[in-house]
Structures are given as C-alpha cells and as structure tokens.
N, C-alpha and C positions, 0 to 999 in steps of 0.2 A: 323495962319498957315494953308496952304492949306493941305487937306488930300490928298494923292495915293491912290487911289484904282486900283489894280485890274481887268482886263476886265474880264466877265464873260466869263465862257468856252462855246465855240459856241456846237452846238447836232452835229453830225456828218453828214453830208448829207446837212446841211441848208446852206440856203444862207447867206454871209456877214449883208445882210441889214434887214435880217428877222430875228428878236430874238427868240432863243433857247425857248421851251418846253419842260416842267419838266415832265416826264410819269411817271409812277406809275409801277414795276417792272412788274407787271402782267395784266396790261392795254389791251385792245382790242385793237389791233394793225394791221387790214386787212392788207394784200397785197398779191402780185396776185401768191405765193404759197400757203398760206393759204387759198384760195378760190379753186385754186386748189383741194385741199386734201377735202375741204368742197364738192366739188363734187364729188371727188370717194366717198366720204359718201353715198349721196342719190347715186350714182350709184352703191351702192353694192346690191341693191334690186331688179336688173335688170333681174334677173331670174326668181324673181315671177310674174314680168310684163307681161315678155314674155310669161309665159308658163301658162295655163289656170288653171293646174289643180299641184301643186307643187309637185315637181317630191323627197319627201321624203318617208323613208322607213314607216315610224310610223303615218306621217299623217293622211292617211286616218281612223287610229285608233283611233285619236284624234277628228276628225272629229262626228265618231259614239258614241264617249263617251260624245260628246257636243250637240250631236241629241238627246242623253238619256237625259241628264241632262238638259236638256232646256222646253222637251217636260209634266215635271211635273207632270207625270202618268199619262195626261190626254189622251193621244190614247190607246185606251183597247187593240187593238191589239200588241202596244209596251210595253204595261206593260205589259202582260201577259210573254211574254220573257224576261223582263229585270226590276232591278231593279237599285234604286243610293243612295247612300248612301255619300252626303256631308260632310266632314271631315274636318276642319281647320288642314293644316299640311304645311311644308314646302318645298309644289309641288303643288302648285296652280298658277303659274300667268299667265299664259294663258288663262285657267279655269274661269280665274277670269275676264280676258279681254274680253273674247268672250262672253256675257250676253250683255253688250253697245253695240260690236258690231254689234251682232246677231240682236237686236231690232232696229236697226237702215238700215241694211245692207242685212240681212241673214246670215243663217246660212256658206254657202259654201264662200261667199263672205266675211263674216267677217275673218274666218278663212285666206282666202288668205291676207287679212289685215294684220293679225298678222304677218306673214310669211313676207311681203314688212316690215313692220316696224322696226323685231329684226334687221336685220344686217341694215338698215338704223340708228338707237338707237345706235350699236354697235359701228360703223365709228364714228358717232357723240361723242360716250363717249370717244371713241379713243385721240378726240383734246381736249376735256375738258380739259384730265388728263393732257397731255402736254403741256398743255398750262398756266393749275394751277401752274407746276409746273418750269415751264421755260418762263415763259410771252410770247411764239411763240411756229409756229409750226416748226419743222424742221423734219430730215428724219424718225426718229421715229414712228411717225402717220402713215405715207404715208407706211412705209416698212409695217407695225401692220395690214394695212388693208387687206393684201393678207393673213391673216389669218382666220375671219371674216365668209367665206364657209369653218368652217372644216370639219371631221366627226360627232363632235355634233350638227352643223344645218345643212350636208345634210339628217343625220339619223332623222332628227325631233326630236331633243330634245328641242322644245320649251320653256319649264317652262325652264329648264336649262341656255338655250342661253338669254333668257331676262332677267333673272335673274344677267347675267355675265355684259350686259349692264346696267341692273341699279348698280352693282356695280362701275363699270366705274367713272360715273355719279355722285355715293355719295363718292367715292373717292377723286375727284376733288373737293368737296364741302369739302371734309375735309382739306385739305389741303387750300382752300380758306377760310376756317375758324377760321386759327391757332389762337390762342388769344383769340376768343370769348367767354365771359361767358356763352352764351349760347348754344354751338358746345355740349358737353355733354348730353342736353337736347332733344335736337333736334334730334341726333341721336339713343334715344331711339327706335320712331318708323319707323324711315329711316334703320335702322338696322331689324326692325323687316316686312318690308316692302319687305324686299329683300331676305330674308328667307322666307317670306310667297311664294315669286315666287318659288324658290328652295332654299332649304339648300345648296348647293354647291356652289351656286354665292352668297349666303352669308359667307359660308367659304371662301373665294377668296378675300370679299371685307374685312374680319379681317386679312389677309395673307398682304396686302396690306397696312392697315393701321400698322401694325403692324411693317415690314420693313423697313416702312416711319418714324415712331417713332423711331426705333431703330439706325436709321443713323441720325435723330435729336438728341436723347438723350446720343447717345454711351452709353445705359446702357440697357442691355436687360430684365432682371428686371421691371425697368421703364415703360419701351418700352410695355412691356404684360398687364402691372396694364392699361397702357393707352387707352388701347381698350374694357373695362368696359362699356361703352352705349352700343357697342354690344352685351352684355352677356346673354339677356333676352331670347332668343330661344335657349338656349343651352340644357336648361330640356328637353322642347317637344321633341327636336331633338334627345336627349337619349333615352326617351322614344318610341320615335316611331322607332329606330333602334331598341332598344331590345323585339320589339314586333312583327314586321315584319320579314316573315318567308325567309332563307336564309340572314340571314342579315352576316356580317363578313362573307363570303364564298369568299377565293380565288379561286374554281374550281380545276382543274387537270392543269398540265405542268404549274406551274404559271410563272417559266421565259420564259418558253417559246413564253408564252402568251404576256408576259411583252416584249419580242424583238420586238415581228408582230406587239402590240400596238403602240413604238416608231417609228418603220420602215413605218407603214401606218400614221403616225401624221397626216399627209396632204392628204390621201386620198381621190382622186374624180374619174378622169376617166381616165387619161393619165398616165401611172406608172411611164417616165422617167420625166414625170414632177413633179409630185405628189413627188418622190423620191428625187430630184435634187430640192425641193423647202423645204421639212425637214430637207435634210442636211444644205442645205443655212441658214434655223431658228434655226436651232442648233449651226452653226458656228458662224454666225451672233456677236451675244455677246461677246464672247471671242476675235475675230477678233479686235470690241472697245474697250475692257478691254485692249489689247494691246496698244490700239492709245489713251489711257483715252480718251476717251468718250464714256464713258458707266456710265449710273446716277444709285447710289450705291441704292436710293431709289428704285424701282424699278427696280435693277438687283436681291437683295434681294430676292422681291417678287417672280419673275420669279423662281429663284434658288431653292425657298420654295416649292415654286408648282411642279416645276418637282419631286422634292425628295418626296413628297406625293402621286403623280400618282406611282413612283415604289413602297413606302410603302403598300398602301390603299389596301384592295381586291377587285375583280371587282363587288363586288355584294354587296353593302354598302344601311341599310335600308331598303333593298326589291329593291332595282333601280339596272338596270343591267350597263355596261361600268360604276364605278362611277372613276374609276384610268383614262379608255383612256378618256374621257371628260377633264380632267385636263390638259393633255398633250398639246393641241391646246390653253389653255388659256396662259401657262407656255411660248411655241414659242410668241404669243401676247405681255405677258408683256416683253418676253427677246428683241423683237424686240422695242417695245416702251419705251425702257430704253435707246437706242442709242442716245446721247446726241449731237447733231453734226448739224449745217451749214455748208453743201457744196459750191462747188462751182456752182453755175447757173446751170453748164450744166451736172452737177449730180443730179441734182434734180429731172429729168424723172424717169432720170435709178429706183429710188427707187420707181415709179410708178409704173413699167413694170412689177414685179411679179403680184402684183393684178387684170393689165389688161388683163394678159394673162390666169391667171386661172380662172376670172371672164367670161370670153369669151366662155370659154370649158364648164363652168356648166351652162351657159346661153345656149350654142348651144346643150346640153345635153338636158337640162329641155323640150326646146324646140318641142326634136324631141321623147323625151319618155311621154310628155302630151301627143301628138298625139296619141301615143300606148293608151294609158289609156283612150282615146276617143273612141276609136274604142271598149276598152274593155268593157264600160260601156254600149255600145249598147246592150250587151246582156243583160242587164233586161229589156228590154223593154218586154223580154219574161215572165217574173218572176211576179205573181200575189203579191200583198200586203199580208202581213202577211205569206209568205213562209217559210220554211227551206231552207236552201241554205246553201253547205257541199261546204266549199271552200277546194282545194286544192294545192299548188302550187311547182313545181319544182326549186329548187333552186340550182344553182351550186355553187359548192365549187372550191376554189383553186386559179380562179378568182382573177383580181387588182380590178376590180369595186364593187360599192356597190351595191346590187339584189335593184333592186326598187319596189318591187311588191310585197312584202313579207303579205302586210294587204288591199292589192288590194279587197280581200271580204267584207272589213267591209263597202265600200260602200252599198253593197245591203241593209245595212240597215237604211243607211243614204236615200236610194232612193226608198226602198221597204220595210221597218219595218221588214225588216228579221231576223229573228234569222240564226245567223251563227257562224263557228267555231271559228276568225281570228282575237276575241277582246282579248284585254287586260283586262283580270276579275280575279286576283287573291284573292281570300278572305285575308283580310289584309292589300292588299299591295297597288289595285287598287278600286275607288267608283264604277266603271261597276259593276252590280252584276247579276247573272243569276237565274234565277226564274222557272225554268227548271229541276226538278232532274231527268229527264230520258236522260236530255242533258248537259252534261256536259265539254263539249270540247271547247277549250281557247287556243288561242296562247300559244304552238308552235304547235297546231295537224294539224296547214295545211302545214305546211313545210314537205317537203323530200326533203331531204340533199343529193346533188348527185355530181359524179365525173365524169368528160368527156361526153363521147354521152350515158351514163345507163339511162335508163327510167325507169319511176313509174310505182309502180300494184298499180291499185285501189279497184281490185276485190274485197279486205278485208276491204276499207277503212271503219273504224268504225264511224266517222260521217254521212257517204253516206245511213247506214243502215237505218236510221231512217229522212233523207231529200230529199225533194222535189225533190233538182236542186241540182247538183253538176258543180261549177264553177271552171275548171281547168286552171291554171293560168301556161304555160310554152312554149319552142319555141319546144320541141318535142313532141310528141303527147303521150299518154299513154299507155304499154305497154298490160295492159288488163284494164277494167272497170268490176264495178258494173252489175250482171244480168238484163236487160232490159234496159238499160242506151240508152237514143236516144238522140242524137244531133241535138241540135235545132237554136245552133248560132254559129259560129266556127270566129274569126279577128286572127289577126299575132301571138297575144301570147296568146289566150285563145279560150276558147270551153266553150260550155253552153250547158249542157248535162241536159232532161225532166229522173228522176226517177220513176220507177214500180216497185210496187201497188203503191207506197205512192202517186205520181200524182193522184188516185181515192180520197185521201182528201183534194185535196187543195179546198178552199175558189171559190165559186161560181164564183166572182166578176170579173170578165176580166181585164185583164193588160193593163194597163195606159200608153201611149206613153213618155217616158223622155222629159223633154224638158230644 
C-alpha cells in the first residue's frame, strides 16, 4: 500500500521551489528595520561626538573626583586639599570604568568615552530585550530610543544610566535563559555586577525580572521567590541607606514636587517638545493596551516603576533625584512593551521622536561646549595649586537644565585647585577634603535666582579665604569681594585675581591649557 503524505507547509515568503526553514522562535533574523533601529543605537551617542567637552550638569564633578581618585596621593599639592576614600558600594560603575580607560586614553578623554558608550549600551539593550522576547524588533525598540537622553543622562547621572543599560542586557539574558540549570548561578554575580554600577539599575533589573515571572507564572508568590540570584546586595544596600545621612527624606511640597517631576519626564531644551513627547510616553501604553498590543511582561514593569518614582522620596541613600531618575526608565519600559508590526510605512513615524529630540541635544551640546571652551580659558590665569572660590548664578523658573552648575570643579582637574563645586559629602561621597579651614561643598557655589536679580559677592564666604574667584553667569555681579580684579571675563564667566590672598599664591607661573 502506498502511503499519502502530506506536503509540508511552505514558510511564508518562499519560493514554491525552495524548501521551507525551520527558525528557532528567537533566532537572529536581520532585516532592513532591524538595522535600522541598530543604527539609531550607535547614533544615540552623537552628542558626545559632537560636542568636545559634554555638556552635563554633574560631569565636570565626576570628572574631579576621577582626577582625585587616579592621582593616588601622589601630587603633594593635590593631596594636601583632597583626600579618597574608596568604598565598595552600589555607585561605582563609572568609577570603575574609568581606571582602563584613563590608562589607556586619559583622563578627559576616557571620560568622554564613558559618556559615547552609556546611551550607545542603552539602544543596544533596547533590542536585546525585544528581541529575547519576541524573536524581532518591532515598534517598541525604536519608539524606547527617544528616551535614552532623559534627565538622568543629561544631568550626568552616570553610574545610574549604565547601570539601567546593563540591566537591559541581563534581562535579555534572563529571559534567553529560561530552563537553564544554570541561570540561577549565573546570576548571582551579574545581579551583583549591576548594583556594583548603582543600586537603582539593579532595582529596575529585579522590577523586571520579576513582572516577567509573574506573567509566566500567574502567581505572584512564585514570581518574588523567583528572583532569589538577585538577592545578595540587598544587606549592603540597607545598610548603606541607613547610614547615609539624609537618606529617606522626602524634602518640603513633596506632590508638588512629584507633579514638576512627571511634567519634566522628558526634559531637555524645547518645552513644547519636551512636553508633547511625556505626554506621548505616558499615553503611549494605554493607547496598546487598547488595541492589545501591549506585552503584559513588560507593561508590568513599566507600571511598577512608575508607582515607585511616586512612592520613593527624593533623597534615597544619600543620592539626590532617586524617585525622578525612575520616571524616564518607567516611559522606556512602557514604550518597549508595545508589541506591534506595523505597516512599512509606519515604521519611520516611530523613528521620528528620537530623531527629533536627538537633534535639539546634539545642536544644544554643540553650542554650550563652545561656552565651556571659552570658559576654561580663564585658568590659563590661575597658578597650580590655587584656591579658586567658584560661584555661580543660576536661574530658577526656567524649562532648561543650568549646565554650568560644577563648571569650577574643572580648575581642578586643570590646576589642582582646591575649590568650593565638589561633591564631598562625609558618608555619602569618596571626595574628601583635607582642609578644616575650608570647608565648602556643592551647593555653596550656587545662587538661586529669579528673573534679571544679580548676586552680591561682597560676603561670599568662600572668596574670604581664595585666590581667584570664578564667576559663572550671563549677568555680571552686583558687588564683589574688596579688591577683587578682573583678569579674564568670556560670555558667561569672569575670572576675578583676589587681595591680600594673591600675596600667597605659589611662586611658579601659570601653565598655558592646552
């Protein structure tokens, strides 16, 4: 008897005469949107290409606390003002990256490294996860990447932002690893890998796994027990919140706080944009949820997050923003849980936020490096081993972010200055100051101002006892310090020689920048 069989089901797209191919659900499967979206990846770095010197608020503070920590006490003149105190805690991964790159690169240059990497790492984990978890990319990815520059990496929250990207990363590994005997294992120190960068992108990447589990298991129970490899940094993490001073501190007006947080999610430089692109990530989601196509793994998460940024207070550990940092990750995952294959010629459109706000902070960085160029010419005046009493005016009220706010802590990245503008909290940060007659720390160079009010300096308490005082603002000062001369003045700053104290500076003549 002859058998029937059956023809095989042809794959869809082939030809009659070429037999079918069996893929693998989550197979690498190029094609020319997925290369696509590969490209906004590495082009989300295009701001720190452009722009010489990154135009973040916190950098340059990063910057002097990597000049400290590298230099090993051994410049007499820098240890004498400063000391470090290396910590294993879970706010190192920059800290930790910038040692290979510094030795290989420099100091200013590895740093800019860092900066090109996070949101290029970011895009990238973007498609992992969707890809772990849908074998392609689709609008999700592409929509996620206009998130990428929010307020936690233009503010320079480094350790934070790369931390969110390796979560990403080992999310996608977790979920590529369902089954494994050895997934448990493994992620003992991939868990603890990611809390060494920050606690917070460790918390993000359990908020994650967690939601994931709990739409596998429908048991939420289950779901909690299951995220057990991450559990090992959970003591440190107690412990160094209960020991770090301001830790649980909501501040004053907390909803009030909590609206301007949401309202600026997306803040950068254009407010009708920046506005009209929060509400979009906020709608976003719920828009799918309607048309089911929204993936519950990952709405989850999203969902979780948001409700923790309103929970959290802002001042979580000793780290300030810990609630809005979460808010930008929350838009991310709500946008990368939209589960959908368009049509072709929707597939731009979901481009078009990210090329548009990529564009603003790229033409932005651009044009306030520049400023920052100009700024730094004034120590050319500034001998090594100075005091240098930074000051800066800062308006309030404002859509944009103040770029300038740690602009002094160059001088000592360039001139071993001791100056007001670091981040040296005992506790909280490793700067340490070696100085009891000086003890001024970010926030003493800020004045906080409304409209066209100028600053008095007359009084200012760092200036009593520094060389140089470096004024950082677009109006000039309404009085100064008694004998205060001005010795270098660009667009937004003044570099002002101090008397008597100019009778002790350091013999040795100022060194040209180069």
């Amino acid at each position: 008897m002859v058998e029937h069989r059956s023809p095989k089901p042809r794959a869809v797209g082939s030809s009659p005469s070429t037999p079918a191919t069996t893929r693998r659900p989550h197979a690498w499967t190029p094609d020319w949107w997925t290369l696509a979206v590969l490209a906004m990846a590495i082009l989300a770095c295009l701001p720190a290409i452009i722009a010489h010197y990154p135009q973040m608020t916190d950098f340059p503070a990063h910057l002097a606390r990597w000049y400290v920590m590298l230099d090993y006490g051994q410049n007499p003149v820098l240890a004498k003002y400063y000391g470090f105190r290396l910590a294993w805690s879970g706010n190192l991964g920059a800290d930790l990256l910038i040692f290979p790159l510094s030795w290989l690169f420099g100091l200013e240059v590895g740093g800019r490294i860092i900066v090109v990497l996070i949101p290029v790492l970011t895009g990238l984990g973007l498609i992992s996860v969707e890809r772990a978890l849908r074998g392609r990319t689709g609008i999700g990815a592409a929509l996620a990447m206009a998130t990428i520059w929010s307020p936690a990496l233009l503010m320079g929250f480094l350790n934070f932002t790369l931390s969110v990207a390796l979560a990403l990363f080992a999310f996608a590994f977790w979920v590529k690893s369902a089954g494994a005997k050895w997934r448990a294992a493994a992620f003992v120190p991939i868990g603890l890998l990611v809390w060494l960068c920050h606690q917070s992108g460790w918390g993000v990447l359990g908020v994650m796994v967690f939601a994931y589990e709990w739409r596998q298991r429908r048991n939420l129970i289950s779901a909690a027990l299951a995220t057990y490899p991450l559990w090992l940094p959970i003591v440190p993490t107690l412990l160094a919140g209960a020991q770090a001073p301001g830790s649980l501190d909501y501040g004053k007006r907390v909803m009030l706080v909590k609206w301007v947080e949401w309202k600026t999610a997306l803040r950068d430089q254009v407010k009708w944009l920046d506005l009209s692109s929060a509400v979009l990530f906020a709608g976003l989601p719920f828009v799918a949820l309607l048309w089911r196509r929204l993936d519950g793994r990952l709405a989850w998460a999203a969902l979780i997050t948001a409700v923790l940024a309103i929970v959290i207070p802002r001042h979580l550990g000793g780290g300030d923003y810990a609630d809005y940092r979460l808010i930008g990750v929350a838009l991310m995952l709500g946008a990368l849980a939209i589960d959908w294959r368009p049509p072709v010629w929707v597939m731009p459109l979901a481009a078009l936020p990210f090329l548009v706000r990529l564009t603003v902070t790229t033409l932005s960085w651009q044009a306030h490096s520049h400023d920052v160029a100009q700024m730094l010419r004034g120590l050319d005046h500034v001998p090594r081993g100075a005091r240098v009493a930074s000051a800066v005016r800062e308006p309030m009220g404002g859509w944009r972010t103040f770029l300038f706010g740690h602009i002094g802590c160059y001088s000592t990245v360039r001139r071993d200055a001791l100056t007001n503008a670091h981040f040296a909290i005992p506790g909280v940060h490793m700067l340490e100051l070696r100085t009891p007659e000086w003890n001024f720390t970010d926030p003493s160079q800020r004045f906080m101002v409304r409209g066209p009010k100028t600053v008095d300096l007359a009084d200012f308490g760092p200036a009593k006892t520094a060389d140089f005082l470096w004024y950082i603002g677009e109006l000039d000062p309404a009085s100064l310090p008694a004998g205060a001369e001005e010795i270098y003045r660009s667009r937004h700053s003044i570099m002002y020689r101090l008397h008597p104290a100019a009778a002790q500076l350091p013999a040795k003549p100022a060194e040209p920048l180069h």
